[in-house]
C-alpha positions in Angstrom: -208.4 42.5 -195.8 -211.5 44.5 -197.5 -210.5 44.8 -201.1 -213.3 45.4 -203.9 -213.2 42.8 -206.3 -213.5 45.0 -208.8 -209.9 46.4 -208.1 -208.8 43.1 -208.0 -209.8 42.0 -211.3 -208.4 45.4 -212.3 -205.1 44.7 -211.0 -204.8 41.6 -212.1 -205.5 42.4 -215.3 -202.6 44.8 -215.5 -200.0 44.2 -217.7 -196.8 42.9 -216.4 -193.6 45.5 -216.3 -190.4 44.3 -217.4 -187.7 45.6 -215.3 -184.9 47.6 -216.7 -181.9 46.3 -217.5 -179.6 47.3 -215.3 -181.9 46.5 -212.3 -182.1 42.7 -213.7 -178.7 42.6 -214.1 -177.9 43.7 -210.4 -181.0 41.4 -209.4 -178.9 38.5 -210.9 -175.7 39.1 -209.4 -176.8 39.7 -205.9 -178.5 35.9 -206.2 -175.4 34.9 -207.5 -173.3 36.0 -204.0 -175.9 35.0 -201.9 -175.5 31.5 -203.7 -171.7 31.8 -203.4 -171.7 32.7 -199.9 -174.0 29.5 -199.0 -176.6 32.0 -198.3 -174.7 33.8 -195.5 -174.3 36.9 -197.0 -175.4 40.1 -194.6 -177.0 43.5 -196.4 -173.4 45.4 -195.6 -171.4 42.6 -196.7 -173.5 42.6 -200.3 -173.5 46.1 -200.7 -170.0 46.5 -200.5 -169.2 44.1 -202.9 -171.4 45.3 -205.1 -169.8 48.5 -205.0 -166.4 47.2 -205.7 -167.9 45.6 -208.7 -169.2 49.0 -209.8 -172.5 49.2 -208.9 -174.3 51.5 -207.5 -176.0 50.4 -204.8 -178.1 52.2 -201.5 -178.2 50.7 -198.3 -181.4 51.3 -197.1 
């Protein structure tokens, strides 16, 4: 990988951006099923139950 490490130390430098609520909120409860589920849970199976929870979720 040919990266300038200039751009590097840029990057790095950049400030860390919180991530909005909702999207942490979501982010919690989709570890929470997988946990549940004794991490068997499929990407169709989450997303629907997400969705009966009231989230809005794509499946992409």
């Amino acid at each position: 990988m040919s990266v300038h490490r200039g751009s590097y130390y840029d990057w790095k430098r950049q400030a860390i951006k919180p991530l909005p609520t909702t999207e942490a909120l979501l982010r919690q409860r989709m570890t929470e099923l997988f946990k549940v589920s004794r991490q068997s849970m499929g990407s169709r199976r989450m997303v629907a139950r997400l969705r009966e929870e009231g989230y809005i979720v794509r499946l992409e």
